[in-house]
C-alpha positions in Angstrom: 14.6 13.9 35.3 14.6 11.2 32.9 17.4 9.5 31.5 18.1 8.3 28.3 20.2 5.5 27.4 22.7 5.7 24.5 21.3 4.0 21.0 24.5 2.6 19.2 24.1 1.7 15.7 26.4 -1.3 14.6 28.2 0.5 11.0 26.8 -1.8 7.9 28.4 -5.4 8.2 28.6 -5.2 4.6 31.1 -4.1 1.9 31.8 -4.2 -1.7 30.4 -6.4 -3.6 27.7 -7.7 -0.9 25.9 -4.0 -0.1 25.8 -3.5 -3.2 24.0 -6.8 -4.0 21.4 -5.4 -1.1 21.3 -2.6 -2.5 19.9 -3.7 -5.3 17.9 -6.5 -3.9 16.1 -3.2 -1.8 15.5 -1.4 -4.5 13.7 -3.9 -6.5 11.6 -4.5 -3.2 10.9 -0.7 -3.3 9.9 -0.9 -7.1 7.7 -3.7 -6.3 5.7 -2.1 -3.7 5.4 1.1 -5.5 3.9 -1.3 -8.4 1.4 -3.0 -6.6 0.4 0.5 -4.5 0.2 2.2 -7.9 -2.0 -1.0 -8.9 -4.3 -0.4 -5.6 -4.7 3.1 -7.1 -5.7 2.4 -10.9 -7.8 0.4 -9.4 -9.5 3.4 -6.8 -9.6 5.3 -9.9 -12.0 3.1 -11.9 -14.1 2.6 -9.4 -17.4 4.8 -9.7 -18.2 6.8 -6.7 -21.7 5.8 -6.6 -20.8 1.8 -6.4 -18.2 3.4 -3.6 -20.7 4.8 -1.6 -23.6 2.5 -2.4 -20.7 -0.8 -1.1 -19.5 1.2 2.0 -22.8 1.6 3.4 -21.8 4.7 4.6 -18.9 3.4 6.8 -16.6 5.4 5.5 -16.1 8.8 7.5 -14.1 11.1 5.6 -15.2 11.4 1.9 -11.8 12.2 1.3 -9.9 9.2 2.9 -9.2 6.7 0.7 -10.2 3.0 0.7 -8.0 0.3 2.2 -5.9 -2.6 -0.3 -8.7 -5.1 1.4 -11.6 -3.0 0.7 -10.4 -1.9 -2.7 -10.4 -5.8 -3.8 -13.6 -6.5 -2.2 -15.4 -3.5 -3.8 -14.0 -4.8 -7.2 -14.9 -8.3 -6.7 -18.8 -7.0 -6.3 -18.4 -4.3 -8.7 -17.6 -7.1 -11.4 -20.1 -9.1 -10.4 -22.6 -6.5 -10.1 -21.0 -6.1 -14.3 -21.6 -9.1 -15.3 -25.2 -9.6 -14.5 
């Protein structure tokens, strides 16, 4: 039989006028991630499929899994260049 040890959570330290303050400070952090993943996106969107698949070189398994932040900016770095020649 295993054993498991008792978690206790400490209650938030904060009150009044300080949670609140995090509160807010937490929910602009949320705001700001949701902009720059929604940024990522747009930016997935307007990439064409073929410079996708033509970039990738086929590394990509699953047609349907989506490209990683890194290899979204890299893909768009060549995709302009290829754009400006």
């Amino acid at each position: 039989l295993q054993y498991r040890k008792k978690v206790h959570f400490r209650t938030n330290p904060y009150t009044g006028p300080q949670a609140a303050s995090i509160a807010r400070r937490n929910a602009r952090e949320r705001n700001r991630v949701k902009q720059v993943n929604d940024g990522f996106n747009a930016l997935r969107r307007h990439l064409p499929a073929s410079v996708v698949a033509a970039l990738s070189g086929g590394a990509r398994r699953g047609s349907g899994k989506k490209l990683s932040k890194v290899d979204t900016l890299r893909m768009v770095v060549e995709y302009i260049r290829y754009l400006q020649q």
